[in-house]
LOFILO-572904 format. One record per atom (N, C-alpha, C): x, z, y. Coordinates in steps of 0.02 Angstrom, whole numbers. Atoms other than C-alpha are relative to their C-alpha. Example, Ala and Ser with C-alpha at 12.3 -4.5 7.8 and 13.67 -1.06 7.14 Angstrom:
residues 2
45_0_-59
615_390_-225
45_0_60
-42_-3_-59
684_357_-53
-39_37_55
//
This chain:
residues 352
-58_40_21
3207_12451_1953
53_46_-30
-74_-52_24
3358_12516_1838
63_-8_67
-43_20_-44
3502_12536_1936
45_-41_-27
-24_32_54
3590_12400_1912
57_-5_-36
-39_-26_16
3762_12470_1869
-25_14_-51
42_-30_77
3663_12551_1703
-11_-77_-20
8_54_29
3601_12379_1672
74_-65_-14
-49_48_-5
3758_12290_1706
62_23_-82
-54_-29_48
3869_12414_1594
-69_4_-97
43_5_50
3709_12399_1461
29_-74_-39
-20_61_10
3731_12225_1458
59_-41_-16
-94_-12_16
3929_12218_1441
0_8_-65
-48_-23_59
3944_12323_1317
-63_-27_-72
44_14_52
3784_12266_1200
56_-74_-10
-23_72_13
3871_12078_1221
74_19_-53
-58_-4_39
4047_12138_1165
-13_31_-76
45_-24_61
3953_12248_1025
-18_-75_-62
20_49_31
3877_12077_966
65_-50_-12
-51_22_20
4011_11984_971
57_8_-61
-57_-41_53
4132_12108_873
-31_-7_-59
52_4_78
3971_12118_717
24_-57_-5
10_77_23
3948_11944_713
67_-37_-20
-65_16_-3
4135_11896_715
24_12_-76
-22_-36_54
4188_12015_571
-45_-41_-42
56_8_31
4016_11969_487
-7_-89_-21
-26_53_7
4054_11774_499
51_-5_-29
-80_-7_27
4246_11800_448
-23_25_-79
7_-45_67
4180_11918_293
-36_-64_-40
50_73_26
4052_11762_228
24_-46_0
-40_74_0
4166_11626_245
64_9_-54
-30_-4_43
4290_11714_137
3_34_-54
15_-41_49
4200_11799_31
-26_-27_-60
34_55_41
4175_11718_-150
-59_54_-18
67_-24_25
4002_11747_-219
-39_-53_-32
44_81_28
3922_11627_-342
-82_44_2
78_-22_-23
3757_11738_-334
-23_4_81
22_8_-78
3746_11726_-129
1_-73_-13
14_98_2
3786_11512_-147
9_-18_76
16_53_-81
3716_11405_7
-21_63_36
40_-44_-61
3618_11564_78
56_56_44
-50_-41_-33
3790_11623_139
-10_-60_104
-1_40_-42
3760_11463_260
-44_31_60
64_-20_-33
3577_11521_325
26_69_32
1_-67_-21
3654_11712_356
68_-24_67
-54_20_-76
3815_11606_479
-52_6_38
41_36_-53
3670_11517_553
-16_60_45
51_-65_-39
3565_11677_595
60_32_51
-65_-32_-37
3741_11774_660
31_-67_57
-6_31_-76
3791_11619_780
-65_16_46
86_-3_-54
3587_11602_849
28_91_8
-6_-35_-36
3628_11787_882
61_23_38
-33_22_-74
3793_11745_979
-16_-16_58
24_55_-59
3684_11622_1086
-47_54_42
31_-27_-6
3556_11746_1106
42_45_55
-36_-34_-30
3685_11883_1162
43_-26_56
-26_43_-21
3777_11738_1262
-54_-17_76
58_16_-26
3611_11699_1356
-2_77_30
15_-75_-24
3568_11891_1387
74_-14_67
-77_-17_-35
3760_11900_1472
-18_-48_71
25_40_-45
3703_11764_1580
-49_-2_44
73_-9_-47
3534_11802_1645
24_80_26
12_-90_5
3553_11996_1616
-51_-2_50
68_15_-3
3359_11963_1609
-55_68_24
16_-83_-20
3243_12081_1700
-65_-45_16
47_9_5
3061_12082_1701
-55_33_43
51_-6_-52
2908_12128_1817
-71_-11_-31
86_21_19
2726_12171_1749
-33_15_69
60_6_-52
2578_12143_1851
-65_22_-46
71_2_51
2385_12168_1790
-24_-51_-37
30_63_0
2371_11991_1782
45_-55_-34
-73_61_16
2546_11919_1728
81_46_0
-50_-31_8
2711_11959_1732
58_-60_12
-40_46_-26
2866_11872_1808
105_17_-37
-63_7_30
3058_11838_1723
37_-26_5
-57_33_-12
3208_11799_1794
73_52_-23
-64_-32_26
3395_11845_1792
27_37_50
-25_-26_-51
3482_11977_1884
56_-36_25
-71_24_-11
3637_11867_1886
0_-89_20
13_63_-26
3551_11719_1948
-18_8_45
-10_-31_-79
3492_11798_2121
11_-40_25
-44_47_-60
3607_11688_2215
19_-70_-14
-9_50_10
3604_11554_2126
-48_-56_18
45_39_0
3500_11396_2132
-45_0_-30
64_-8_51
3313_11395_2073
9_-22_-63
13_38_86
3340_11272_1961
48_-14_-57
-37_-48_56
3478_11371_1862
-8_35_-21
59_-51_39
3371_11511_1842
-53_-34_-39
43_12_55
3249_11445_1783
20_-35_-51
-21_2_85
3331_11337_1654
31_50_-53
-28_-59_53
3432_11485_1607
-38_37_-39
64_-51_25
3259_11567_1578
-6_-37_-60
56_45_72
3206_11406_1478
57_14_-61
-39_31_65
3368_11409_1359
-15_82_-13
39_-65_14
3336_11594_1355
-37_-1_-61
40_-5_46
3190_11587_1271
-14_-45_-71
6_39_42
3222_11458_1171
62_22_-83
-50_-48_45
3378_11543_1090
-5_43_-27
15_-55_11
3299_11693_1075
-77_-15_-69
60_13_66
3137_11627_965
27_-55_-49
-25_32_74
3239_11527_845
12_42_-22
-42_-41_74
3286_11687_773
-62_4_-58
62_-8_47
3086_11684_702
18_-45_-45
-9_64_46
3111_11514_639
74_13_-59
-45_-9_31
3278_11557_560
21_69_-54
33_-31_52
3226_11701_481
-61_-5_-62
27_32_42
3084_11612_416
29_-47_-58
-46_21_52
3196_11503_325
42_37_-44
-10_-43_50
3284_11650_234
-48_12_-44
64_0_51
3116_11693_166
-22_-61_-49
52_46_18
3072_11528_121
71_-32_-74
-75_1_35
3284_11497_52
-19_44_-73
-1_-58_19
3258_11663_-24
-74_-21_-89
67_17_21
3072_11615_-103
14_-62_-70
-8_46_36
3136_11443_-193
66_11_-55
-30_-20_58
3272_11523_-286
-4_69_-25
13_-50_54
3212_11670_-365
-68_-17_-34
49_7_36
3036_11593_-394
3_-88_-28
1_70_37
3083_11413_-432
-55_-60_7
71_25_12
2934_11328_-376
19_-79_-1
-14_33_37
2910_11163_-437
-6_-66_68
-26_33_-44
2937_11063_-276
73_25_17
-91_-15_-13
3125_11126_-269
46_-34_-42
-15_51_43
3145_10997_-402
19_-76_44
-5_52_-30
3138_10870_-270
77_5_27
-54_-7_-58
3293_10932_-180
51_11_-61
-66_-9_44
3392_10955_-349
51_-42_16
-49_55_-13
3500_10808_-299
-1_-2_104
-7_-18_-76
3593_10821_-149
-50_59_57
15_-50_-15
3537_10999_-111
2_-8_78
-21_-25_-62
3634_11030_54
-33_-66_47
16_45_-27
3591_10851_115
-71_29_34
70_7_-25
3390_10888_119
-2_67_34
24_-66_-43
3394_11072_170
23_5_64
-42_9_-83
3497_11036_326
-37_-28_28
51_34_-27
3374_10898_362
-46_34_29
62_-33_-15
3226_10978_349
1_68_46
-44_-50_-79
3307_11126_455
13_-16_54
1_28_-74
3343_11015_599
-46_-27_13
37_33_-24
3185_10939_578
-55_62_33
48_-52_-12
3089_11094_584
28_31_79
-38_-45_-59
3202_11186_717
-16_-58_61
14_62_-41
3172_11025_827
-67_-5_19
59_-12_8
2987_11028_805
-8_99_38
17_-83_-44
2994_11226_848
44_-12_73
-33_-4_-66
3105_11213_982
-34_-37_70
11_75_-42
3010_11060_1073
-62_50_12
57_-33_-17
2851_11175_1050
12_68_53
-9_-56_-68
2914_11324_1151
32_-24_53
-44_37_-67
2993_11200_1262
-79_-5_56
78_22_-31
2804_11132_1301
-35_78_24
16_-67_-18
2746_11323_1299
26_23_73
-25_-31_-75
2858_11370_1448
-19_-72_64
-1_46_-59
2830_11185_1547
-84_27_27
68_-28_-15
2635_11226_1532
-13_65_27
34_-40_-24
2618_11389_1558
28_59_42
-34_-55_-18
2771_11486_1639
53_-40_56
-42_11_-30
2852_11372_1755
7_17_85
36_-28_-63
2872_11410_1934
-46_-55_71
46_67_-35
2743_11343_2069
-14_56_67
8_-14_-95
2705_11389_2270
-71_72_-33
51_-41_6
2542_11487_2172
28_88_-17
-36_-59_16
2656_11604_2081
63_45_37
-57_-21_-30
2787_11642_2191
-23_39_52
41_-65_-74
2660_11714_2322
-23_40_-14
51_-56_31
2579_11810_2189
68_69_-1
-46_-51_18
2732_11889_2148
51_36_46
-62_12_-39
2818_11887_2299
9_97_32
2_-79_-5
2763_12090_2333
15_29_-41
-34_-36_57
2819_12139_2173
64_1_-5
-85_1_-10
2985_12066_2187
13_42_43
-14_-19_-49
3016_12137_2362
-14_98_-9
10_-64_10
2945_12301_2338
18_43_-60
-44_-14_48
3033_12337_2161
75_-21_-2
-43_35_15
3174_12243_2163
56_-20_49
-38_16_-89
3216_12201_2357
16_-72_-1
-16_65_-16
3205_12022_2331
-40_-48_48
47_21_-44
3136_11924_2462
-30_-76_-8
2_82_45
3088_11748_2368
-21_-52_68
31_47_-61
3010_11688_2564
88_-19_19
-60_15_-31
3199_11692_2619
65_-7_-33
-58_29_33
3314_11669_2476
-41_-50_-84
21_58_58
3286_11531_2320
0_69_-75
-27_-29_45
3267_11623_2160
-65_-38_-64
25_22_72
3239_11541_1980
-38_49_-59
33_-35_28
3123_11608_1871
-53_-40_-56
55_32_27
2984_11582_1747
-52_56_5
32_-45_-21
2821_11660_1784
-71_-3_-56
73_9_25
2628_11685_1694
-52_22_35
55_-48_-30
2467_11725_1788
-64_-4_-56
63_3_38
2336_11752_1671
-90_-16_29
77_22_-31
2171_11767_1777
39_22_79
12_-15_-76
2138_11770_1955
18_46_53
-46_-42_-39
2251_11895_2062
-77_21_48
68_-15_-56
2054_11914_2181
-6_52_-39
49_-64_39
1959_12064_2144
-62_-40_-7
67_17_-21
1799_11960_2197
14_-47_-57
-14_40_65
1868_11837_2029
19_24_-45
-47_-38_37
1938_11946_1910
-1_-20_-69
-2_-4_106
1876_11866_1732
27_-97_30
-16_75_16
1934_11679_1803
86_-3_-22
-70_25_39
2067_11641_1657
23_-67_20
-27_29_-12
2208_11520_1707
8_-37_-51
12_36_54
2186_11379_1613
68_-22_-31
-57_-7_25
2372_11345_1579
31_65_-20
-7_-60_41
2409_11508_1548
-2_25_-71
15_-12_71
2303_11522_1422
36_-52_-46
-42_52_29
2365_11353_1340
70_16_-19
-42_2_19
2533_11402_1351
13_66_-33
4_-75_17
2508_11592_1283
-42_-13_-90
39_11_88
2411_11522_1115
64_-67_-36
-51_32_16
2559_11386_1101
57_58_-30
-62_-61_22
2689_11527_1088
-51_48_-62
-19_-25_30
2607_11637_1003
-36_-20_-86
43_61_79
2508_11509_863
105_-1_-41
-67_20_34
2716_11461_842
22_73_-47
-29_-56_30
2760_11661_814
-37_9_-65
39_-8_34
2614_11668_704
9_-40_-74
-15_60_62
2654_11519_588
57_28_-38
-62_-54_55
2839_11624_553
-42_60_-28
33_-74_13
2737_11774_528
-25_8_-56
33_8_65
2620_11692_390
73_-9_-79
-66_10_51
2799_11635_301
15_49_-26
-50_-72_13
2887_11784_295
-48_23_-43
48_-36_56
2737_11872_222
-19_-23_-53
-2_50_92
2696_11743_78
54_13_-23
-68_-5_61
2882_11723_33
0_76_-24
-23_-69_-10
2878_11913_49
-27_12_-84
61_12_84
2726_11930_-82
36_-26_-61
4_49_74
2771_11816_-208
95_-1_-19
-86_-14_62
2978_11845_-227
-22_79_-9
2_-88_26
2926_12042_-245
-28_-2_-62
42_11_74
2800_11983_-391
53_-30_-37
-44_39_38
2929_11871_-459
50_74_-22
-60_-52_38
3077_12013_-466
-27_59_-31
35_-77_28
2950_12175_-500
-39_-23_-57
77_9_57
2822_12095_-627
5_-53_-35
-15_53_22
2863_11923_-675
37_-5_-64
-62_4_37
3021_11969_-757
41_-77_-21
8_54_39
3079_11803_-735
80_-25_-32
-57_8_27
3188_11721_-853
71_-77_29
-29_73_-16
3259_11573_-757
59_13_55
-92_-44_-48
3399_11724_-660
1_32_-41
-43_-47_51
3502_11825_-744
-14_55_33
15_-63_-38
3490_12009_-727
21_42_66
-74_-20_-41
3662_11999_-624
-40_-40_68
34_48_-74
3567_11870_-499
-53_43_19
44_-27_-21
3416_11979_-501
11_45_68
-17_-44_-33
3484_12115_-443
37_-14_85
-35_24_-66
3582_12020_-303
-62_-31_59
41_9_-28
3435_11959_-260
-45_44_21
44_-57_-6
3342_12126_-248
46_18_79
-33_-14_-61
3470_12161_-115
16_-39_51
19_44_-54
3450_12008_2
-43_3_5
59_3_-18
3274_12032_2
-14_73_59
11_-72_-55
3291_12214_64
53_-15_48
-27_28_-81
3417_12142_198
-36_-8_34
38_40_-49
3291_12031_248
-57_27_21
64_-59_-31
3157_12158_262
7_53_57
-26_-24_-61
3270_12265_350
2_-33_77
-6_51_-53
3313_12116_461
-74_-6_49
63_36_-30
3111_12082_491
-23_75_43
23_-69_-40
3080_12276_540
36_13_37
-36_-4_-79
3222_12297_666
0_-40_44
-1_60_-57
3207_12149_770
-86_22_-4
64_0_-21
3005_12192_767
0_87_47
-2_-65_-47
3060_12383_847
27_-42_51
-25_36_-69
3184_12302_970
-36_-70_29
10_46_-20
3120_12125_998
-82_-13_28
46_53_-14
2956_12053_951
-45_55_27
25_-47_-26
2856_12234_975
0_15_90
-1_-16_-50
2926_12262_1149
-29_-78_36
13_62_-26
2897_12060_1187
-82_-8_-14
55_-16_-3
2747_12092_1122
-67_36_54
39_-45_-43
2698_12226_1240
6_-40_80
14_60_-67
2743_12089_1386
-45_-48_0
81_57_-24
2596_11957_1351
-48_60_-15
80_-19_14
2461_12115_1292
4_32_64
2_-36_-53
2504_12251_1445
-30_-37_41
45_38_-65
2447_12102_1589
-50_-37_-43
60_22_36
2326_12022_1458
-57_43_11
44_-41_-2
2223_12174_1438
-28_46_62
4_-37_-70
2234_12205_1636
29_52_7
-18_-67_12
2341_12366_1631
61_-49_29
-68_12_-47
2499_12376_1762
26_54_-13
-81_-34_-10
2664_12427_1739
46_-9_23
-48_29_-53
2746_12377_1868
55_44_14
-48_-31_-19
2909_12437_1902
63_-10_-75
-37_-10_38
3039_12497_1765
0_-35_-64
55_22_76
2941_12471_1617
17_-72_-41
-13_84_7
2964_12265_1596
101_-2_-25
-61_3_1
3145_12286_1629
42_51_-68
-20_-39_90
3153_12425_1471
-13_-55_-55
24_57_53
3069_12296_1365
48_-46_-5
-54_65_17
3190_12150_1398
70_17_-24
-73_-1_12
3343_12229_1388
-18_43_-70
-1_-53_60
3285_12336_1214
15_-74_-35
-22_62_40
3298_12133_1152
82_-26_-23
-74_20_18
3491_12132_1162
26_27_-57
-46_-27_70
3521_12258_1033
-11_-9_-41
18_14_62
3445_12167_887
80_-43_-15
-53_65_8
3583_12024_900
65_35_-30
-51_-25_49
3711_12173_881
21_24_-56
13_-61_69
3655_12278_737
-20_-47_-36
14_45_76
3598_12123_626
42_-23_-50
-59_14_54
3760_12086_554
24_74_-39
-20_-57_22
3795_12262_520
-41_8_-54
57_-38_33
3626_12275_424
41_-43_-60
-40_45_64
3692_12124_311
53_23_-36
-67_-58_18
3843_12217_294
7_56_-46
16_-67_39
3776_12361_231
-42_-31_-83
34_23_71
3652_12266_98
19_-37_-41
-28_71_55
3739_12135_14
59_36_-18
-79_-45_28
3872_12243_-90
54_-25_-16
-45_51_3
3969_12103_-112
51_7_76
-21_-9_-60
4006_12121_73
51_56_33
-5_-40_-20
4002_12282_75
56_40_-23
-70_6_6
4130_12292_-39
79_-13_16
-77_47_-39
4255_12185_44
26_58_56
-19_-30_-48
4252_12294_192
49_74_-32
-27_-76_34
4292_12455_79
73_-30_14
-82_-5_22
4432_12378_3
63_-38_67
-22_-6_-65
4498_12307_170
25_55_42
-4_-74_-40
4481_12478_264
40_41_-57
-50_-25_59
4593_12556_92
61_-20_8
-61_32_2
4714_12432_110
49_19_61
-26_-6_-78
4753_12446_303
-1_67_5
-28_-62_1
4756_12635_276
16_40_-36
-73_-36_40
4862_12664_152
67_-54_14
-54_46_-35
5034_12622_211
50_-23_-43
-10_-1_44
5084_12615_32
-17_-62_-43
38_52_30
4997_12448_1
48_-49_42
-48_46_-44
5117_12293_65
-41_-56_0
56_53_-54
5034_12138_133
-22_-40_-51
52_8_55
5011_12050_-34
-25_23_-24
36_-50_51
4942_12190_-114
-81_4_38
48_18_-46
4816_12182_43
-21_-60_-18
32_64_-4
4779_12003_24
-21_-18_-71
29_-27_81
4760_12031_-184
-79_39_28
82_-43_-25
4616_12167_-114
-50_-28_17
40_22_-57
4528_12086_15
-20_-92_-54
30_58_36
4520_11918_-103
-36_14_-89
29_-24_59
4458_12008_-258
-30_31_-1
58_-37_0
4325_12120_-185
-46_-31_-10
74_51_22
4200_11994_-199
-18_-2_-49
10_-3_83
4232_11990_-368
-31_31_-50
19_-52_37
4234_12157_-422
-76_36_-6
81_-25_-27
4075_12183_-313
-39_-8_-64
57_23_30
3984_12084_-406
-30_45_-94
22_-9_62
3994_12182_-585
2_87_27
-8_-56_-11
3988_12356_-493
-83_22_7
69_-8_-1
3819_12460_-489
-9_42_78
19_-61_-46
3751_12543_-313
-14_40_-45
//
């Protein structure tokens, strides 16, 4: 077990971290003009609240984890004393907060995909734009959300089977004694905890372990098509239906969003990863190990607005001339608010 002082002051200061990005990073996008960013200034709020909720959720569980050979168990350090069945929902909104960021990254790609390549179903949505893409966004996010809802009822909820399995792991890592105090959780056993059974797979388990990760899999195929086919469009295509000024703006939300897809796969899905294969493939790491993995998930939520920050020069602009203004003492408060409302501007005809 970390101690939990380290985890507690981890967890603190990642939340305030996230908060402060996302804040600035929301504030900068709401007043920043950009006719080459448009609506996809909307999709980059969205992503920066979902990683409020995310960071919001973490603060709440300050989530700690437990492998076995066979499974692996996930509750909150800061639910302990609470009632089971606050942990464990905290677990369920948890995870549910935490894997919309696939889905909502998938929609950048897919945002991203229909206006630089134009494809000829984006004709449908010419009229009343914002109307259908919002739709189809809550219809989808609704549909994903309902599926990892079913994922955790099937295959991770808690039951008299799992709580005895685990109940030496808790106690002997952790010092929790689950026979004599209540504690909420969500759990997985994959096969058979016997030695004399060792290949009998848990039939919910499995069910709910190909639910999750069929859902991760479906963002996974997105991202990589849109990926493909806007890189052909801006490298080879040459197409004529953006301007060279849009191209280029677009060359630099794409490498956001690439950035975006490779740091959340070091911190997030990689280490979440290594929580269903480690007890899948029978291999124990019981102890520390689980609890590195969950908490390496907080620091995507902080550093994603920063990344945006850095790639969209439009943005990245603003901040310059902001940080110029406020330190030179030579600049008086309209001359500041002239700055800060005309970087957007200038961005746009400036070259990295």
């Amino acid at each position: 077990m970390i101690p939990l002082l380290i985890h507690q002051l981890f967890t603190y200061g990642v939340f305030i971290l996230s908060l402060l990005t996302n804040a600035i990073f929301i504030w900068i996008s709401t007043t920043t003009i950009s006719d080459q960013i448009g609506r996809y200034r909307y999709l980059m709020i969205g992503f920066a609240a979902m990683d409020v909720l995310v960071s919001i959720t973490h603060l709440i569980l300050m989530p700690g984890i437990q492998l076995t050979s066979v499974g692996y168990i996930f509750f909150g350090y800061h639910m302990v004393d609470k009632p089971a069945y606050m942990g464990s929902w905290a677990g369920i909104l948890f995870v549910i907060f935490f894997y919309q960021t696939f889905i909502i990254l998938a929609f950048h790609y897919i945002y991203r995909y229909a206006i630089v390549c134009d494809p000829g179903w984006r004709k449908i949505f010419s009229r009343h734009t914002t109307f259908w893409w919002s739709s189809i966004a809550t219809i989808v996010q609704l549909l994903y959300t309902f599926g990892y809802f079913e994922a955790v009822q099937i295959g991770f909820m808690p039951s008299e089977y799992k709580k005895a399995h685990y109940h030496s792991v808790l106690v002997n890592n952790i010092g929790i004694d689950t026979s004599r105090s209540e504690l909420g959780y969500l759990a997985i056993v994959f096969r058979s905890p016997d030695p004399s059974h060792p290949e009998i797979w848990q039939k919910d388990a499995v069910i709910g372990i190909i639910i999750a990760i069929g859902l991760f899999g479906l963002t996974a195929v997105v991202i990589i098509t849109c990926s493909i086919l806007i890189l052909f469009q801006l490298r080879v295509a040459k197409s004529r239906l953006i301007s060279s000024q849009m191209r280029t703006t677009q060359h630099q939300l794409l490498k956001a969003l690439m950035v975006q897809t490779v740091i959340p796969s070091i911190f997030s899905y990689i280490p979440l990863g290594m929580v269903f294969l480690v007890p899948f493939m029978g291999f124990n790491l019981t102890g520390i190990y689980g609890d590195l993995m969950i908490m390496s998930t907080a620091i995507f939520p902080a550093i994603d607005p920063i990344i945006m920050l850095y790639f969209v020069r439009s943005y990245r602009a603003r901040i310059a001339y902001i940080w110029r203004a406020l330190n030179n003492p030579h600049i008086n408060q309209s001359q500041v608010e002239h700055l800060t409302q005309s970087a957007s501007h200038v961005s746009e005809f400036r070259r990295s």
